[in-house]
ZASESE-340332 format. One line per 2 residues: their letters; for each residue x, y, z of C-alpha. Coordinates in nm, 2 decimals, padded with zeros to 4 digits, always signed. Layout:
N
A	X/Y/Z; ...
This chain:
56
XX	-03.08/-01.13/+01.60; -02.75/-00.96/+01.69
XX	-02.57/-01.27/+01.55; -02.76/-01.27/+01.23
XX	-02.69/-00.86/+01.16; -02.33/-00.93/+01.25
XX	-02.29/-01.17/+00.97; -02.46/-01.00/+00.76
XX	-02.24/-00.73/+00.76; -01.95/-00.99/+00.76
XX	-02.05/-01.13/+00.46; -02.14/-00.76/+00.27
XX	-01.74/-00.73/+00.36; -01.61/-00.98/+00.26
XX	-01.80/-00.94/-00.10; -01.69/-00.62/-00.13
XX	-01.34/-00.71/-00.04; -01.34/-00.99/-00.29
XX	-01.45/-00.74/-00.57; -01.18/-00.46/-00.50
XX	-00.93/-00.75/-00.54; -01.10/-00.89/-00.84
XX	-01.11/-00.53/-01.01; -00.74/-00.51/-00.89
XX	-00.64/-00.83/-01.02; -00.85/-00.73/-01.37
XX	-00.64/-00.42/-01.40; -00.28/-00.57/-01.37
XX	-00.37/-00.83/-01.62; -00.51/-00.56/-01.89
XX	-00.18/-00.37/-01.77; +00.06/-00.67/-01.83
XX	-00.15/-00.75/-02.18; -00.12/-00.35/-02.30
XX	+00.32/-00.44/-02.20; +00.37/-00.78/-02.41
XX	+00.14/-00.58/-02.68; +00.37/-00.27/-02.66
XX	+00.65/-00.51/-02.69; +00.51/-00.69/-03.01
XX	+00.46/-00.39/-03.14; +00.77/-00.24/-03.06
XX	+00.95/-00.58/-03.22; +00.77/-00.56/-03.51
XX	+00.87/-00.17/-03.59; +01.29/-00.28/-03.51
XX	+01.21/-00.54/-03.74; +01.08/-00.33/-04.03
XX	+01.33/-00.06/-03.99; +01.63/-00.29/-03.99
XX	+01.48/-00.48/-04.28; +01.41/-00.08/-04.47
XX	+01.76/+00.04/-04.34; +01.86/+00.16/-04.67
XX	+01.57/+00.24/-04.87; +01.51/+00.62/-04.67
């Protein structure tokens, strides 16, 4: 019975463990998506203002 509570908890561990590093690994994917975004954006506005340079 020992043996079976043991693993029990084992396994509850290791669960948890394996969602903190899922949530983890979710959260530096939306943070690398919300950078190249940034970066798109950020293109997009160098674009426009060397393109509208003179017309301000």
């Amino acid at each position: 019975m020992n043996n079976i509570t043991d693993f029990s908890i084992y396994l509850q561990q290791r669960a948890k463990a394996t969602q903190t590093r899922q949530t983890a690994i979710l959260a530096n994917l939306e943070a690398d998506a919300s950078e190249r975004e940034a970066a798109v954006y950020e293109e997009a506005l160098r674009d426009y203002e060397e393109k509208n340079a003179g017309r301000f």
